[in-house]
N, CA, C and O of each residue as an XYZ file, in Angstrom:
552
protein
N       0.841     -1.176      0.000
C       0.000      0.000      0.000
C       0.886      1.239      0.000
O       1.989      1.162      0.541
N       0.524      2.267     -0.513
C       1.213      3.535     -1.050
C       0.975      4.222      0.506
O      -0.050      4.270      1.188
N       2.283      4.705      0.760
C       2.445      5.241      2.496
C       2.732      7.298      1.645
O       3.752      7.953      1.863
N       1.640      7.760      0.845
C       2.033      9.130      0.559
C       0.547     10.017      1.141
O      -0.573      9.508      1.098
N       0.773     11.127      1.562
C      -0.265     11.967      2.301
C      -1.493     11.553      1.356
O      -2.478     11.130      1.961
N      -1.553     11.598      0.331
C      -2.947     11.823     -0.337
C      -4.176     10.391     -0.054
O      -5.391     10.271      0.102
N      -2.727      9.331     -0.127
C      -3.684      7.942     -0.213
C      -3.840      8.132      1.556
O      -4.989      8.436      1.877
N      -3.018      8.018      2.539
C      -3.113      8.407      4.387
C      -4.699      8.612      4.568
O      -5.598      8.038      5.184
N      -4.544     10.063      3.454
C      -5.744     11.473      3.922
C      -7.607     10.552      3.400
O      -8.615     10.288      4.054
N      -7.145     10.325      1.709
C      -8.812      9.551      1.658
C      -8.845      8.250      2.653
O      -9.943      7.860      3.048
N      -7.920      7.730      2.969
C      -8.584      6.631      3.349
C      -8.612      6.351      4.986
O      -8.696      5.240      5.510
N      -8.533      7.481      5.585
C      -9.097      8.319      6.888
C     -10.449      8.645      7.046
O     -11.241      8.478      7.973
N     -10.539      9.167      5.890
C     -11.752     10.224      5.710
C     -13.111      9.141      5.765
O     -14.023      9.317      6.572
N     -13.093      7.876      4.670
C     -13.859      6.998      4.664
C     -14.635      6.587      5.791
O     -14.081      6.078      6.765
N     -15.984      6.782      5.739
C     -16.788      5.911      7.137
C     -16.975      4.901      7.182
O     -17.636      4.599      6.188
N     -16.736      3.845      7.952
C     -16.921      2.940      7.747
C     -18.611      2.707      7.320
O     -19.585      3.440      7.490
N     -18.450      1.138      6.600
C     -19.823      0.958      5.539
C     -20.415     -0.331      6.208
O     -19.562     -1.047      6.733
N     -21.917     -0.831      6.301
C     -22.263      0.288      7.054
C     -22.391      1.029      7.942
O     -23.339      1.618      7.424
N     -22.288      1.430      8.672
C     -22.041      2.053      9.741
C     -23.525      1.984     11.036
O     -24.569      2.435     10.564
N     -23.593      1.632     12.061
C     -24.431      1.463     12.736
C     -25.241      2.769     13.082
O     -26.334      2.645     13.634
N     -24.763      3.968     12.788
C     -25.341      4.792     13.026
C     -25.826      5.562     11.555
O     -26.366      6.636     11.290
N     -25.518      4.849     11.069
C     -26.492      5.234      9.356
C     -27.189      4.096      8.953
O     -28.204      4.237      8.270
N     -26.847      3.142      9.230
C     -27.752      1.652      8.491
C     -28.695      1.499      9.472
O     -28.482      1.317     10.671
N     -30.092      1.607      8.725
C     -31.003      0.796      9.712
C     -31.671     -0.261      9.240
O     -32.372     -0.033      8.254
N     -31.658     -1.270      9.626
C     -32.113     -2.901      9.568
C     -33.465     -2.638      8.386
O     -34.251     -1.801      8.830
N     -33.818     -3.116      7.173
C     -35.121     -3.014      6.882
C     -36.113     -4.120      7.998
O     -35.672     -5.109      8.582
N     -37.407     -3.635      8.047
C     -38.330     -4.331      9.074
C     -38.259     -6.067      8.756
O     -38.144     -7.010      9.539
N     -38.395     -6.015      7.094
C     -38.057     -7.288      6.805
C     -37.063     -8.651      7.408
O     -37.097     -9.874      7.541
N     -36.023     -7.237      7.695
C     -34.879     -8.923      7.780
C     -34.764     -8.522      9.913
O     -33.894     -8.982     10.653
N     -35.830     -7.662     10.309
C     -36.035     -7.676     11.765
C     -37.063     -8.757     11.708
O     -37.318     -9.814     12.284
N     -37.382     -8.253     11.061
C     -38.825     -9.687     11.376
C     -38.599    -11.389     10.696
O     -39.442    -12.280     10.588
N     -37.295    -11.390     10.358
C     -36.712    -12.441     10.140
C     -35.785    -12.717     11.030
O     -35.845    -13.855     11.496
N     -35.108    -12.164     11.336
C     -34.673    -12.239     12.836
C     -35.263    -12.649     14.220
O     -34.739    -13.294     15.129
N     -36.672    -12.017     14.108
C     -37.205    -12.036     15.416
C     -37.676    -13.649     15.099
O     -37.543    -14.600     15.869
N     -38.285    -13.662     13.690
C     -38.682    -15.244     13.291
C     -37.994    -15.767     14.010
O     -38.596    -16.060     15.043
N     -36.605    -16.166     14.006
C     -35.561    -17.415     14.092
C     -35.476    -17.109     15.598
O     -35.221    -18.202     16.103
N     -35.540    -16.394     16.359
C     -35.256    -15.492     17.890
C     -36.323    -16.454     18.766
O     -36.176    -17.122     19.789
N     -37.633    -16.170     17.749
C     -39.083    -17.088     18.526
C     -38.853    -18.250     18.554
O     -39.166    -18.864     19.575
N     -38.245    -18.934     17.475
C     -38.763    -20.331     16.852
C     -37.870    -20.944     17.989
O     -38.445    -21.985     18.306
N     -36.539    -20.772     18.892
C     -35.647    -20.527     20.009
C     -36.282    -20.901     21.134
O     -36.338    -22.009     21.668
N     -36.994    -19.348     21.600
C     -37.701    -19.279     22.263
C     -38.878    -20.557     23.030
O     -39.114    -21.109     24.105
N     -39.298    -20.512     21.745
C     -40.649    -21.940     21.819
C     -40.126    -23.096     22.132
O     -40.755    -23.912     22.806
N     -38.584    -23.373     21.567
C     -38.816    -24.614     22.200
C     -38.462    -24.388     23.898
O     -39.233    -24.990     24.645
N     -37.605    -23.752     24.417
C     -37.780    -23.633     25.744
C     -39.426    -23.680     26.269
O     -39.846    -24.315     27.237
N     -39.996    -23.062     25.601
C     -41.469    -22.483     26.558
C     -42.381    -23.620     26.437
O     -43.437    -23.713     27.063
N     -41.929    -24.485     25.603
C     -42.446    -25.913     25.293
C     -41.897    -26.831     26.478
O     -42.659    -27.556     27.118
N     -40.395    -26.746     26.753
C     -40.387    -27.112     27.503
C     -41.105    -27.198     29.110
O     -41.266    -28.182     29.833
N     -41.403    -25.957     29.300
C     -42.215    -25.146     30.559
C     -43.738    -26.059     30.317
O     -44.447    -26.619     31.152
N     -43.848    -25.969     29.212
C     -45.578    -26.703     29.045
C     -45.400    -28.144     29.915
O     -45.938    -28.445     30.980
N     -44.153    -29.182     28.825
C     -44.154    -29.808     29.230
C     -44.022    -30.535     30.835
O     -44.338    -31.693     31.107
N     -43.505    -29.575     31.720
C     -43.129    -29.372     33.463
C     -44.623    -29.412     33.922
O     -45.178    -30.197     34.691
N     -45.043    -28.502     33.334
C     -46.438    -28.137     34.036
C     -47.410    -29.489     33.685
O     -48.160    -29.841     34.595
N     -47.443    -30.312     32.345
C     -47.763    -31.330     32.329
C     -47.861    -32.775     32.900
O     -48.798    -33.568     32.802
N     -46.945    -32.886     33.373
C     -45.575    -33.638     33.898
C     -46.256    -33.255     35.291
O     -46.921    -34.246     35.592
N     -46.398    -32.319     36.246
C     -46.627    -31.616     37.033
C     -48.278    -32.351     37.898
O     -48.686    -33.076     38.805
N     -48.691    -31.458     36.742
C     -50.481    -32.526     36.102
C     -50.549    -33.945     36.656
O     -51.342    -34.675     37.251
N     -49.472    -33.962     36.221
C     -50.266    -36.098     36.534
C     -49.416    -36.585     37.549
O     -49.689    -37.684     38.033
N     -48.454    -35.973     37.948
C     -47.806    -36.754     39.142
C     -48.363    -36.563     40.443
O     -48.830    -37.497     41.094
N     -48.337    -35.662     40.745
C     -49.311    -35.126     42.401
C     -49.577    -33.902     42.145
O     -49.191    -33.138     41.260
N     -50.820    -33.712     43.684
C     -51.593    -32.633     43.372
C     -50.649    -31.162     44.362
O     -50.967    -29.977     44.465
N     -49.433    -31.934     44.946
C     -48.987    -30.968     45.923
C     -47.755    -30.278     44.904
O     -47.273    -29.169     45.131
N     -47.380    -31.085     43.836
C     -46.347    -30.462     42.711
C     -47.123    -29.798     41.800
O     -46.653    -28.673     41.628
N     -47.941    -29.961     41.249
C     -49.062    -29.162     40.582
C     -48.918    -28.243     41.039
O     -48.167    -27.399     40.550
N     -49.761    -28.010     42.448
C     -49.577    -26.975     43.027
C     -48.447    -25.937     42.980
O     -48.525    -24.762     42.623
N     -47.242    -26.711     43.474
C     -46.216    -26.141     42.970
C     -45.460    -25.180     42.020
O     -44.847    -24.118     42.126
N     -45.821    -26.126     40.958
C     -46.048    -25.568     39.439
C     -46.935    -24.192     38.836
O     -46.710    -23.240     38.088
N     -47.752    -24.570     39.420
C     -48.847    -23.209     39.400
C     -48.424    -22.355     40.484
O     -48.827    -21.195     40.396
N     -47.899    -22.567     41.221
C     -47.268    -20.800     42.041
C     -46.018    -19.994     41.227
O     -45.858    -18.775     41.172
N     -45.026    -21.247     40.498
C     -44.082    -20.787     39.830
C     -44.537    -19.794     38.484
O     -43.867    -18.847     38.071
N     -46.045    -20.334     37.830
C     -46.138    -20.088     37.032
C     -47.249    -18.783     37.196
O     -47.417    -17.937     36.318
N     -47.825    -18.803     38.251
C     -48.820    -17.247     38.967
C     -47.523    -16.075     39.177
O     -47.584    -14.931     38.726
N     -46.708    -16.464     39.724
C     -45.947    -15.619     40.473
C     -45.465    -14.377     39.215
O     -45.155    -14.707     38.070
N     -45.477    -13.495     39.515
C     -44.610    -12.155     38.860
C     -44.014    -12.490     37.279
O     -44.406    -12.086     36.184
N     -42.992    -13.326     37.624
C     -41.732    -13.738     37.021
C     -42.332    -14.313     35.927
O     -42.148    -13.933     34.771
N     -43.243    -15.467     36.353
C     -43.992    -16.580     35.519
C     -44.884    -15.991     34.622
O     -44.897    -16.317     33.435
N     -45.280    -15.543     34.872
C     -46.202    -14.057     34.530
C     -45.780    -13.713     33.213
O     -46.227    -13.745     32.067
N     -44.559    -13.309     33.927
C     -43.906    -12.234     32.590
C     -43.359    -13.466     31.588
O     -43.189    -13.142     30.413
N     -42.997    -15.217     32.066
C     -42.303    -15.736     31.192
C     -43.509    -16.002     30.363
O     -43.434    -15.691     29.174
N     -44.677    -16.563     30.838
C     -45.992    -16.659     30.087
C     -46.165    -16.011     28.890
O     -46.300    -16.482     27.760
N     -46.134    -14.285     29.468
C     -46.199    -13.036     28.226
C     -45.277    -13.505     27.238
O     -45.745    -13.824     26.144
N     -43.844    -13.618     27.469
C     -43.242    -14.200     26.317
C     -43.542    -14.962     25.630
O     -43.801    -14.817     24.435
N     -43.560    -15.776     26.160
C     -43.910    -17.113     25.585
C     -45.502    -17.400     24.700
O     -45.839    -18.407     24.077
N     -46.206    -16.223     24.909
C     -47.582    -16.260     24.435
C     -47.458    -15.105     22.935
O     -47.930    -15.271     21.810
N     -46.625    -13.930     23.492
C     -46.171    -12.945     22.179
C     -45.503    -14.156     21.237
O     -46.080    -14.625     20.256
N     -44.011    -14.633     21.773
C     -43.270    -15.495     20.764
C     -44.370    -16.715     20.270
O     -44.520    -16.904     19.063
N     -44.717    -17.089     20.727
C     -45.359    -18.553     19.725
C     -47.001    -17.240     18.742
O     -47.680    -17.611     17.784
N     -47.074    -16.380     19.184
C     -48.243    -15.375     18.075
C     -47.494    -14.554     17.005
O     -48.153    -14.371     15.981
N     -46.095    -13.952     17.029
C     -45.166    -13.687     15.948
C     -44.530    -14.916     15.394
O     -44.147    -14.878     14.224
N     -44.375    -15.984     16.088
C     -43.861    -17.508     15.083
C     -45.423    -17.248     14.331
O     -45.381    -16.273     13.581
N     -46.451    -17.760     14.372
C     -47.276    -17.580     14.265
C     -47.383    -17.350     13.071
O     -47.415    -18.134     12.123
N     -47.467    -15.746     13.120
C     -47.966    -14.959     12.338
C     -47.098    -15.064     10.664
O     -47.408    -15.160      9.476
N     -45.710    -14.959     11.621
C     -44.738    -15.297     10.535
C     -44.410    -16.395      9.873
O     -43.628    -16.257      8.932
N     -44.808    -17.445     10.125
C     -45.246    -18.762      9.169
C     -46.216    -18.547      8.467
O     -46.036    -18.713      7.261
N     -47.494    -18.136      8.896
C     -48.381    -17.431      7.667
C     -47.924    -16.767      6.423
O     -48.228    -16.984      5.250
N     -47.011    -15.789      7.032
C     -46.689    -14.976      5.962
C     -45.707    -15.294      5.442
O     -45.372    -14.619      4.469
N     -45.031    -16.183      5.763
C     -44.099    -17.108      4.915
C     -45.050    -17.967      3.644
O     -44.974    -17.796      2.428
N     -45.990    -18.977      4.455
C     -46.853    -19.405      3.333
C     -47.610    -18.525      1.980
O     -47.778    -18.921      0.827
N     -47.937    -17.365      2.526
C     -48.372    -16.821      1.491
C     -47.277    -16.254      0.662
O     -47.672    -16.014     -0.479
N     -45.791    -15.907      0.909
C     -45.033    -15.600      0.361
C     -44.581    -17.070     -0.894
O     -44.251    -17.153     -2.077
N     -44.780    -17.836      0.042
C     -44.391    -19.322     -0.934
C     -45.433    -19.555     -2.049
O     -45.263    -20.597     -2.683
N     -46.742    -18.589     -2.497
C     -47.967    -18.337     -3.133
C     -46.959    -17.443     -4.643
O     -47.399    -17.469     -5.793
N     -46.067    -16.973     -4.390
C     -45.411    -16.094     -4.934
C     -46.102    -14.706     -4.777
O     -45.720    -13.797     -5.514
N     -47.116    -14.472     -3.849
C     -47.869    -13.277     -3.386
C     -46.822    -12.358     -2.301
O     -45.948    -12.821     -1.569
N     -47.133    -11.258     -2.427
C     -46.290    -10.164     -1.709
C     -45.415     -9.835     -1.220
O     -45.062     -9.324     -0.157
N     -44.766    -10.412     -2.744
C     -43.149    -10.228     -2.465
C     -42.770     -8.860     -3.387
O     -41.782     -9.006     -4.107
N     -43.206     -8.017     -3.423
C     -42.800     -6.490     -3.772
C     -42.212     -6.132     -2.686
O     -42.712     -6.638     -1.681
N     -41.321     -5.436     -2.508
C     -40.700     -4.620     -1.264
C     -41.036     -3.622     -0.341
O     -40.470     -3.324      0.711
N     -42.794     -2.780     -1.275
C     -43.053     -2.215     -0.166
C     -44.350     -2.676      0.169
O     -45.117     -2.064      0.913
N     -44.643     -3.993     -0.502
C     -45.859     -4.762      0.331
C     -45.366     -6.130      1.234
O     -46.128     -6.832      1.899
N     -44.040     -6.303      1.097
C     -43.422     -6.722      2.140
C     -43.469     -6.405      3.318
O     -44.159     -6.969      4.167
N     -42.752     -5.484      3.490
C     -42.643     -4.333      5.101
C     -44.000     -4.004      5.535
O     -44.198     -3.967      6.749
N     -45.328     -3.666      4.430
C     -46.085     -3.764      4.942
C     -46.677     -4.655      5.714
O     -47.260     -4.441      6.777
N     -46.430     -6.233      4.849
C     -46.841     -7.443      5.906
C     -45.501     -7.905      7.043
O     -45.554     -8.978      7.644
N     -44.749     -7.278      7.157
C     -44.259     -7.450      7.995
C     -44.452     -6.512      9.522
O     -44.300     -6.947     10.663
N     -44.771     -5.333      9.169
C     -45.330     -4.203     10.230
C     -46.536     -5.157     10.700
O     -46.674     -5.329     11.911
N     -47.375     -5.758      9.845
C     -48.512     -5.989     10.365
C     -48.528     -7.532     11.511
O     -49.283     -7.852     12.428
N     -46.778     -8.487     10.633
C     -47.221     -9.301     11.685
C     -47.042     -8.688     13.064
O     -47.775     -9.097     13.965
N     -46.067     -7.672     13.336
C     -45.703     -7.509     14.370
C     -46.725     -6.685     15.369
O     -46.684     -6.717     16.599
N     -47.696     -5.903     14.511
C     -48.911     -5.447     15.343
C     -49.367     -6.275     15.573
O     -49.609     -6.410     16.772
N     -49.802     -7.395     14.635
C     -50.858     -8.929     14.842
C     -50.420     -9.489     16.229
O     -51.114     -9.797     17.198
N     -49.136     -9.529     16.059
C     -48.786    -10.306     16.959
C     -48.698     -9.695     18.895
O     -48.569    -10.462     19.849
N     -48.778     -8.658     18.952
C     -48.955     -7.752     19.335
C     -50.648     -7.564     20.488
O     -50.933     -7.484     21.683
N     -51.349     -7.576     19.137
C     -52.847     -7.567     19.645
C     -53.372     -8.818     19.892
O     -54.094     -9.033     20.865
N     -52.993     -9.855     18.899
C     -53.218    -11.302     19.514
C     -52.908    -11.944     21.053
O     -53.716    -12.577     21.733
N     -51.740    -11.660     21.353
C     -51.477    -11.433     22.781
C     -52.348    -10.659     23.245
O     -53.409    -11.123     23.663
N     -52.122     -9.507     23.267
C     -53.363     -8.724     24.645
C     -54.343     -9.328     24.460
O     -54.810     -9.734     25.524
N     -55.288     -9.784     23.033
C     -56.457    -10.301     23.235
C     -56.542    -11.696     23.999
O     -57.507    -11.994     24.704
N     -55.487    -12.487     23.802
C     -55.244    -13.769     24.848
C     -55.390    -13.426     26.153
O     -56.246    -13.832     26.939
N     -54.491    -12.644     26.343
C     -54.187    -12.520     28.336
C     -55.344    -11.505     28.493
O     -55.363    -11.225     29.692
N     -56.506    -10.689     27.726
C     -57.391    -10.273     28.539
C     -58.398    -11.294     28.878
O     -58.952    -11.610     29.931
N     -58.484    -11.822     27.341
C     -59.112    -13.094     27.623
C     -59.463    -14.637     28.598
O     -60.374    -15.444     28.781
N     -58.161    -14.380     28.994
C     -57.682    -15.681     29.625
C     -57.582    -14.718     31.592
O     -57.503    -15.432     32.593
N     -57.603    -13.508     31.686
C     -58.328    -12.623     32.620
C     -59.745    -12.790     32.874
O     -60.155    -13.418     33.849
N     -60.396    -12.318     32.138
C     -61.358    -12.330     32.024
C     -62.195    -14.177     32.402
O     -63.061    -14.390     33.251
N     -61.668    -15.038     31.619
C     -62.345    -16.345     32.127
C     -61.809    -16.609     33.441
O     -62.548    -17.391     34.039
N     -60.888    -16.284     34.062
C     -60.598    -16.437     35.921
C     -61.693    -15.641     36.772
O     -62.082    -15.917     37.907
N     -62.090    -14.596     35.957
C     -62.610    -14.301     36.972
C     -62.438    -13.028     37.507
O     -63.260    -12.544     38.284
N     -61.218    -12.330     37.072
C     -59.954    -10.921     37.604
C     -60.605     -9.750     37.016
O     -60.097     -8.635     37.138
């Protein structure tokens, strides 16, 4: 490489490409991301099903058990996950299938179905956990 001021000076100057503070992710390959992030996710929270199952048929004092871990705060919040992630897997296998239709694969009716799984997925949850409120009783 040429060690003279001019080549030094441009290749200083250069920002790096892309640069995290100029590139922003299209929604597309976030919501392909988050895809592969859930699909992760689920199987852990599958696992959790399976405990609580497991739980189910062995005694009624581990059951018990099980259901305080899973009332409590924490459980709560792993639930929420676990109820958002398996409604964006969800959503986003849908829209994979219809993409495999050769349907809405333009780029800005892409992002559109991709904004939407992530609202879908979004409102599908709250409508679960009000729902699932609401039949307890709360």
């Amino acid at each position: 490489m040429s060690k003279s001021q001019a080549t030094q000076a441009t290749s200083r100057a250069r920002p790096l490409s892309p640069h995290l503070t100029i590139y922003r992710p299209p929604i597309t390959m976030t919501t392909s991301i988050l895809h592969r992030i859930t699909g992760c996710a689920l199987y852990f929270g599958t696992l959790l099903v399976a405990w609580w199952l497991i739980a189910a048929a062995t005694s009624q004092h581990y059951f018990e058990f099980v259901s305080w871990v899973f009332g409590s705060w924490i459980g709560q919040l792993v639930l929420l996950g676990y109820t958002w992630a398996l409604m964006l897997h969800m959503l986003g296998g849908l829209r994979h299938l219809v993409w495999d239709t050769g349907a809405a694969l333009e780029k800005h009716t892409a992002s559109k179905f991709a904004w939407a799984t992530l609202a879908g997925s979004v409102v599908l949850t709250a409508l679960i956990w009000i729902a699932g409120y609401m039949a307890r009783g709360m």
